[in-house]
N, C-alpha and C positions, 0 to 999 in steps of 0.2 A: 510927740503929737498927742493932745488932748483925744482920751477916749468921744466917740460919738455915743447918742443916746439909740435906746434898741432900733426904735423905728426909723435913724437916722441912715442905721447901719446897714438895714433890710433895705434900705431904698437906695444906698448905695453900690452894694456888693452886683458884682459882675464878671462877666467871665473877661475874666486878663491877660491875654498870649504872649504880650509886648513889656518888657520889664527895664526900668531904667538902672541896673546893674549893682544898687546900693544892696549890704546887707543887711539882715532885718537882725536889730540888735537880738541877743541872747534873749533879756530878761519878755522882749513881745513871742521870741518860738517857744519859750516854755510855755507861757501863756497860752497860746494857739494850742501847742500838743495838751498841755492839760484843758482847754474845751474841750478837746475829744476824749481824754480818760472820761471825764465826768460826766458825757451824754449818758442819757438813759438808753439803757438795754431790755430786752424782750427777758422776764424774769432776772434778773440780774448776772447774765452769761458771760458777758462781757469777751465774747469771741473772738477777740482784735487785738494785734499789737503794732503799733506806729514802727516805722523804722523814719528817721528824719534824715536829710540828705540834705548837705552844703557843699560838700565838695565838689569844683567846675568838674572833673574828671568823671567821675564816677554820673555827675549830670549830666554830661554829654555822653556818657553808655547809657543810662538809663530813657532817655526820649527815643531811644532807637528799639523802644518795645513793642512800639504802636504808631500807625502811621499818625496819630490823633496826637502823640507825645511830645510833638518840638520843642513846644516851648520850657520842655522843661528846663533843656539847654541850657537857656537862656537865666532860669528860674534863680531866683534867691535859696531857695529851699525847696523841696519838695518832700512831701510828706507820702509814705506809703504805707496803702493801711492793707496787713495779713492779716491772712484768715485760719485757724487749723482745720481740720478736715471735719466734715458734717456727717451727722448721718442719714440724713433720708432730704428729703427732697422740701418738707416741713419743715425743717432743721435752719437748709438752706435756706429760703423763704425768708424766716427769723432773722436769719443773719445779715439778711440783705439791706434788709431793713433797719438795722442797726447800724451798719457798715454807712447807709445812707446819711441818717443822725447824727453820726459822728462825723461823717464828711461835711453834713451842713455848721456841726459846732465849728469846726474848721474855720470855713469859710466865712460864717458872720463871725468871729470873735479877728479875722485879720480883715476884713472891711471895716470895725470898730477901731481895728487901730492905724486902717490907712493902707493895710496890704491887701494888694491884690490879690486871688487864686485864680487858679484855672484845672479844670479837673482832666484825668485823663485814665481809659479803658487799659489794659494791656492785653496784648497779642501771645507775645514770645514768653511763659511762661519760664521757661527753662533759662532764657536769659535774664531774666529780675529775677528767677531765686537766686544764681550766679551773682547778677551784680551786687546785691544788697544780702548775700549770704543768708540768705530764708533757707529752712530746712526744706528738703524735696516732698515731705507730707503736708506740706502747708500750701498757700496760695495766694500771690499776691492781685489782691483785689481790682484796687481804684490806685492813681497818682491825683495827687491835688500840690499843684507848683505854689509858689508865694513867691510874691515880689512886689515890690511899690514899682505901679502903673509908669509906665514911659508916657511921657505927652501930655496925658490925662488923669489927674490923680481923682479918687474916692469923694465924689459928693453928692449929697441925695437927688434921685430923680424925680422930677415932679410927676412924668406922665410914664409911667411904665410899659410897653408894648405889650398890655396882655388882652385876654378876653375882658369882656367888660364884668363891673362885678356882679350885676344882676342876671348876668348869663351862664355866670359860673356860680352864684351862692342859694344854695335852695334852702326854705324853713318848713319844717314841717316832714315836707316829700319831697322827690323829686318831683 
């Protein structure tokens, strides 16, 4: 599938629970995981490591981390991003922050290529370091699933369901 253009992508991308089962060739996950290597980080910390997941098995242990998780199940891929351990609460903060930027590289560079995501929280700590073998000092973050959309595949939305933008964009001041 032909790359979309940025603003294409932005106006595409959505959150995807429902996945019509195909696998997302190799040469598009490397793609996706290196957006996330290359987001920009708070001083260049780069406090993250991807663990990628294709495996149906180990996908279906993994959406059982969080009640938020099912579809990973179901997921082409799921991408898990650690964290190693912080030191103060600022620390934290920074990281979250980055953790975020790199979930969004995620997600717009596989709505460019036509894959879905869908993100998800985890609960059960101790069972995603288990299943994705993360050290017990580390922490696994966020899930963000990929799959091409079931029913409905990736195309720009004309009308977004947000705030309006002069409600949301101030010049000058608030």
């Amino acid at each position: 599938m032909p790359a979309m253009d940025t603003w294409d992508a932005l106006r595409s991308r959505r959150n995807v629970r429902q996945y019509d089962g195909r696998p997302i060739p190799d040469p598009d996950l490397t793609r996706i995981l290196e957006a996330a290597r290359i987001t920009p980080s708070a001083g260049n910390r780069q406090y993250w490591d991807f663990v990628v997941v294709t495996e149906r098995a180990r996908l279906q242990r993994l959406a059982t981390v969080w009640q938020g998780a099912r579809h990973v199940a179901s997921s082409a891929a799921t991408i898990a991003l650690v964290s190693p351990p912080t030191k103060d609460a600022r620390d934290r903060d920074i990281l979250q922050y980055d953790l975020g930027q790199a979930t969004y590289g995620i997600m717009l560079m596989a709505a460019d290529l036509g894959i879905g995501s869908g993100h998800s929280a985890i609960g059960d700590q101790d069972a995603a370091r288990e299943i994705l073998g993360v050290p017990g000092d580390h922490t696994v973050e966020w899930l963000v699933a990929l799959g091409y959309p079931a029913g409905r595949p990736l195309t720009p939305v004309e009308s977004i369901d947000r705030r309006p933008f002069d409600e949301v964009v101030h010049r000058e001041q608030f």
